[in-house]
C-alpha positions in Angstrom: 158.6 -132.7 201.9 161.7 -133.5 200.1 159.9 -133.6 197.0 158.3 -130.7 197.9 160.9 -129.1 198.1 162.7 -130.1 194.9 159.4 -129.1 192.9 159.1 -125.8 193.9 163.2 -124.9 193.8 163.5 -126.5 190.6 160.6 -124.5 189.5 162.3 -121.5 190.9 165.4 -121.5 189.3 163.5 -122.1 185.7 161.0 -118.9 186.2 161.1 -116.5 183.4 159.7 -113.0 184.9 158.3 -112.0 188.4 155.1 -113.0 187.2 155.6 -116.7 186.8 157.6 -116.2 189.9 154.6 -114.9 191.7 152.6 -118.0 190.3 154.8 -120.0 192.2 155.1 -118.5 195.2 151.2 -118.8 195.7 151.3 -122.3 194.7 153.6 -122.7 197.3 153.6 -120.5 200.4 150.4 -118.5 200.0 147.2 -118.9 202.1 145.9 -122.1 199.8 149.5 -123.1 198.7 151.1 -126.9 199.5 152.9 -125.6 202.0 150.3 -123.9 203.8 148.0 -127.5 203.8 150.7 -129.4 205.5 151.2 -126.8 207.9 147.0 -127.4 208.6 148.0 -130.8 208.7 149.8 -130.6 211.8 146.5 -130.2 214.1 145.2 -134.0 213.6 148.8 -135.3 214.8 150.5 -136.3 218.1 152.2 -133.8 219.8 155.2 -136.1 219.0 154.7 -135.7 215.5 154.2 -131.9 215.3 157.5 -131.6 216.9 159.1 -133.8 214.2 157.1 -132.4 211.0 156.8 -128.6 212.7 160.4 -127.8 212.2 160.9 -129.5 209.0 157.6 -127.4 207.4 159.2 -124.4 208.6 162.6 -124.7 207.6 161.1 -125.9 203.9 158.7 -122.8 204.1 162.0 -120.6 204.8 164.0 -122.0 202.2 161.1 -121.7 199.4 161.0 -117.9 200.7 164.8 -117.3 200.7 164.9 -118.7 197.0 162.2 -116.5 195.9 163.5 -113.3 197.0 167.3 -114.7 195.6 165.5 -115.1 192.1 163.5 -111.9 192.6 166.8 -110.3 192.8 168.2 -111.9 189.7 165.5 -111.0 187.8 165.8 -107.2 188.6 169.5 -107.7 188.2 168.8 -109.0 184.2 166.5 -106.7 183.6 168.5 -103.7 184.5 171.6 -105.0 182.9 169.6 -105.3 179.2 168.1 -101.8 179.7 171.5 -100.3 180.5 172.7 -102.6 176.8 170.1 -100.8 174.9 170.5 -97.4 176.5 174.3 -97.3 176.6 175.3 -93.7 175.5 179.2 -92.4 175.0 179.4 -89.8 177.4 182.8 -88.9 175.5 181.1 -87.8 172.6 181.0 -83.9 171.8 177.3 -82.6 173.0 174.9 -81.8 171.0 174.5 -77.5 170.5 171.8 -76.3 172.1 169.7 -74.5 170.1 169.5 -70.8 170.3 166.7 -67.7 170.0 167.1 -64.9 168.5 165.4 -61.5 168.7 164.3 -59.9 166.3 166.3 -56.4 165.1 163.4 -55.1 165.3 162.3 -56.1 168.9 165.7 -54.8 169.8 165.7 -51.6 168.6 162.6 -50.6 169.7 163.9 -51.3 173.1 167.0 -49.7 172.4 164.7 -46.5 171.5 162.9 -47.0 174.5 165.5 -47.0 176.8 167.0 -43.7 175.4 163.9 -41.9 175.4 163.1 -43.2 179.2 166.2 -41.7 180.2 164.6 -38.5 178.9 161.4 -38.9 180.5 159.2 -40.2 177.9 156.8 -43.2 179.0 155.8 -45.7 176.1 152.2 -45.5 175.0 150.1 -47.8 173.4 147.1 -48.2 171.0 145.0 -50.2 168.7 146.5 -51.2 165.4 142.8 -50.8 163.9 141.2 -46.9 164.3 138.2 -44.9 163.4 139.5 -42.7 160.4 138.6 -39.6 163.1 141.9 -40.8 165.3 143.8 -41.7 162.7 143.4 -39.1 159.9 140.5 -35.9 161.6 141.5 -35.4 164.6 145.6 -34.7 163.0 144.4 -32.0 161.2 144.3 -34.3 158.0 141.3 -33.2 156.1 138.8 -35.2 153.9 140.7 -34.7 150.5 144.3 -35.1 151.4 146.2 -37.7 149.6 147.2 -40.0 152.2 142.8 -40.5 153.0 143.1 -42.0 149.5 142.6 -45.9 149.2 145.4 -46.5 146.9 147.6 -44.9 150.0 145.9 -46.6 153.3 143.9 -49.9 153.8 140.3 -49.5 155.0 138.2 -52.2 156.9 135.5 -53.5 154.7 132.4 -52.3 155.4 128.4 -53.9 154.5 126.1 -51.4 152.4 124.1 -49.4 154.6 126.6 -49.6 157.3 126.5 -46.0 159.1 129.4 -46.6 161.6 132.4 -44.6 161.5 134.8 -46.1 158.6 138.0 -48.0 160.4 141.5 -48.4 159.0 144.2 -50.1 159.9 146.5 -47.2 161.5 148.9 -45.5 158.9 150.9 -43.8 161.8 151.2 -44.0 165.9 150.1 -40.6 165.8 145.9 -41.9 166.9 148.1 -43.3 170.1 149.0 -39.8 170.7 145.5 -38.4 170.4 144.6 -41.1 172.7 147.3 -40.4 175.3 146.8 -36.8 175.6 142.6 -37.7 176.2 143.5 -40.2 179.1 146.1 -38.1 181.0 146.3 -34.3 179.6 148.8 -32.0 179.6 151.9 -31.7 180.8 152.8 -35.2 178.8 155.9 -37.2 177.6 155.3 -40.2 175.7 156.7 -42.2 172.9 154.3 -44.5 170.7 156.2 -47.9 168.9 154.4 -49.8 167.3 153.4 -51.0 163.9 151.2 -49.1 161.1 150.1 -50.0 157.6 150.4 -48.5 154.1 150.1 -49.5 151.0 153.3 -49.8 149.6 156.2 -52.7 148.9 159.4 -52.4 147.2 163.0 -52.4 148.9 162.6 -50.1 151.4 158.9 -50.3 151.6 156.6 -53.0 153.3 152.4 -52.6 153.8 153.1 -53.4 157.1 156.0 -51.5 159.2 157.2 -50.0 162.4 157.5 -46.4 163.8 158.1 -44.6 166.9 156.4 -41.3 167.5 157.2 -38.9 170.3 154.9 -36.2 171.6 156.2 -33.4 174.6 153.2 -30.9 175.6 154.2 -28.5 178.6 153.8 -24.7 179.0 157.0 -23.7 177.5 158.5 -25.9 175.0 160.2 -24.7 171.9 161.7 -25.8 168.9 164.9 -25.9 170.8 163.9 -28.3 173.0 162.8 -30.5 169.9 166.2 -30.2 168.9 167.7 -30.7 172.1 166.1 -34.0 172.4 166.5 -35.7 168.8 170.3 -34.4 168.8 170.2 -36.6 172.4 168.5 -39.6 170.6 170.8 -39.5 167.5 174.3 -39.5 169.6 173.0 -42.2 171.8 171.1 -44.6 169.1 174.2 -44.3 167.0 176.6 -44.2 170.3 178.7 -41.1 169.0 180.2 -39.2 170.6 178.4 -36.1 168.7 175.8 -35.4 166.0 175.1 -32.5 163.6 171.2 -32.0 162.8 170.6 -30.3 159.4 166.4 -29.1 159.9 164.8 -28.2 156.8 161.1 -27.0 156.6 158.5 -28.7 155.1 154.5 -29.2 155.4 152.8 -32.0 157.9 149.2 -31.1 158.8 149.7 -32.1 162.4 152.4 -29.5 162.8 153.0 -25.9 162.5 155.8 -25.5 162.0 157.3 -28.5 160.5 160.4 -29.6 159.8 162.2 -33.0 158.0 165.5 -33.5 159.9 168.9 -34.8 158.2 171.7 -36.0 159.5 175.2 -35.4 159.0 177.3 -38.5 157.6 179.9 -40.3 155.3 179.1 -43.2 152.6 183.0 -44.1 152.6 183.0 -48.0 151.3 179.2 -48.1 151.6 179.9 -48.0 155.4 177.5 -45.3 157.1 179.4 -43.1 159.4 177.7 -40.9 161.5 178.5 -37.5 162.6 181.6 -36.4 160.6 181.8 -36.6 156.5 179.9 -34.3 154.1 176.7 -36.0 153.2 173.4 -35.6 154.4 170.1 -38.2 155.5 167.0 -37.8 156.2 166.1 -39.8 158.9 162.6 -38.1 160.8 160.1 -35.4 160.4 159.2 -33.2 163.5 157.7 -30.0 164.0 155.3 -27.8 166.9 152.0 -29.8 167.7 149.6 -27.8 165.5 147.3 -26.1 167.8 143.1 -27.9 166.3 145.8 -31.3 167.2 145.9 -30.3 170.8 142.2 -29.2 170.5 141.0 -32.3 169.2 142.7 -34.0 171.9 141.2 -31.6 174.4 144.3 -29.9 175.6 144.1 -25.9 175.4 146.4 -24.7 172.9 146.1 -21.1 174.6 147.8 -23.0 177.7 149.9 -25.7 176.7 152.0 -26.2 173.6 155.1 -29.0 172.7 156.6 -30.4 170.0 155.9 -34.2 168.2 158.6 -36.3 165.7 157.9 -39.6 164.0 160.8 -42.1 162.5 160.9 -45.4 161.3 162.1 -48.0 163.4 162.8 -50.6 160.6 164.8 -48.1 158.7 167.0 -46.8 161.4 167.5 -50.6 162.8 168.5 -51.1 158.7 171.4 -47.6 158.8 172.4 -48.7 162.2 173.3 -52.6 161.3 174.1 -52.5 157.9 170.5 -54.3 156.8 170.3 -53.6 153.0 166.3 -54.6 152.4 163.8 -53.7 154.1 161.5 -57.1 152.3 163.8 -59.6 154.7 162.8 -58.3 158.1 159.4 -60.2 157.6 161.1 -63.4 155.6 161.0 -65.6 158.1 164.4 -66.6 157.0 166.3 -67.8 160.0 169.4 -67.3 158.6 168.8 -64.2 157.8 167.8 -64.0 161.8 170.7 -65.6 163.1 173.4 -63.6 161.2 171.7 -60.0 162.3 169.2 -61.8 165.0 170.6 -60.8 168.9 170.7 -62.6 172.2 167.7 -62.7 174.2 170.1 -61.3 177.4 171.5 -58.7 175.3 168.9 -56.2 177.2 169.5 -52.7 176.3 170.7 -50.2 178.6 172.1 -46.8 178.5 174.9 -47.5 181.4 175.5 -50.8 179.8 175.3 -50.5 175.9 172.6 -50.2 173.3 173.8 -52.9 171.0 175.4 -55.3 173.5 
């Protein structure tokens, strides 16, 4: 037993990893190890024997165990201490910046817009991007040989020869998503229609592909004054002024009667737009009465029901209102360009709480 017991400490104390400690504990203690024989061994001796051997197995059978579990321990012990060596980090060092989103100016104004028109009652439609040419261009009173039908001025899907479907474009206005509104739920109606629209056009303040809010009120007794009303509203709260001066000057839309283009009083003092005082004027929307084969085409009764429509250019009034001198960089990609006018993602827009943050 005694050199027993110096084999299997010695080889103990040299084991590398648990596995060659395991090795050695079943060569020495398990079911078919040394010690385990001799214990078998004690059946074919006297009973004087067994209580001379009995106690010595045991005690060597208890000190093999206690020096395994010891070296178990060290092991564990070693292997913690080189992990913690090679992943030792200097929690005194400055931290790392987390990096941040941004949304996009446009994302934020159209929420911004949203919020001020919901205050007013408008809900926010929706509609497809691509349209039959009888949404986007007949059923606005736009007819077959007007400019805008014209394929230098909007893109049309590409159609196969023989193709007798109704032509589709992608939407050159949000005005379809008014058409559409008025079908689903009639008249009265409130709505306001973001979203983006397509035209064929690119230079600094143009882009094929931009955005636009439209807003369409049909009740029994609206009036030009309550177009006013509500655009005068919009202006001193988008701009958060405390007052606005509208300048309405008529012009020609074929989805209104009358119509109107609508400027806005302001100052260009050191290229800084200042709105509401000053002596210059901008153009920022065109508005006018819905024009009564409009209403029809949507199926509302223009003997019963009539209201007023606008459309402006989100992308150019996010550009006046934070000093955004080309239109080209809102769809860059740049994010610089996104962090310098880009805004926090908790930055929500509220009327109570503040447009702009």
């Amino acid at each position: 037993m005694d050199d027993l017991r110096q084999k299997y400490l010695s080889a103990i104390a040299e084991a590398a990893d648990e596995e060659a400690l395991e090795a050695i504990r079943l060569a020495a203690v398990g079911k078919k190890g040394e010690v385990a024989l001799k214990m078998r061994e004690l059946g074919r001796m006297t009973p004087e024997e067994r209580r001379q051997v009995g106690p010595k197995l045991n005690a060597l059978k208890d000190e093999i165990n206690a020096a395994l579990a010891a070296k178990k321990a060290a092991l564990a012990d070693a292997a913690l201490d080189e992990r913690l060596r090679g992943e030792w980090l200097d929690v005194t060092l400055p931290a790392r910046p987390r990096p941040r989103g941004s949304v996009h100016p446009i994302s934020q104004v159209t929420e911004e817009v949203a919020a001020i028109f919901a205050d007013m009652g408008f809900a926010v439609a929706e509609g497809p991007q691509i349209e039959t040419d009888w949404y986007n261009f007949d059923a606005l009173n736009i007819p077959p040989h007007h400019p805008a039908r014209q394929e230098f001025d909007t893109f049309y899907m590409h159609r196969d020869a023989g193709d007798e479907r109704p032509p589709h474009v992608l939407r050159t206005h949000t005005s379809p998503v008014q058409i559409r509104a008025m079908e689903q739920t009639g008249a009265p109606i409130r709505v306001i229609a973001p979203g983006r629209v397509y035209r064929s056009d690119y230079d600094q303040t143009h882009t094929p592909m931009f955005h636009q809010v439209e807003g369409l009120a049909i009740d029994r007794d609206i009036s030009m004054a309550n177009l006013k009303w509500v655009l005068e509203e919009f202006c001193r709260a988008f701009f958060e002024v405390e007052s606005v001066e509208l300048r309405f000057r008529a012009s020609h839309f074929p989805f209104t009667e009358p119509s109107a283009e609508v400027d806005l009083r302001c100052s260009w003092q050191g290229g800084q737009l200042k709105v509401g005082e000053g002596d210059d004027w901008m153009e920022i929307l065109g508005s006018g009465m819905v024009h009564p084969k409009v209403l029809q085409a949507a199926g509302v009764d223009p003997d019963a029901w009539q209201g007023f429509a606008f459309g402006l250019g989100i992308d150019r009034i996010a550009m006046l209102k934070y000093g955004i001198p080309d239109l080209r960089a809102f769809f860059d990609s740049d994010l610089r360009w996104l962090r310098h006018y880009g805004f926090g993602a908790l930055r929500v827009p509220s009327l109570h709480g503040g447009l702009s943050g």
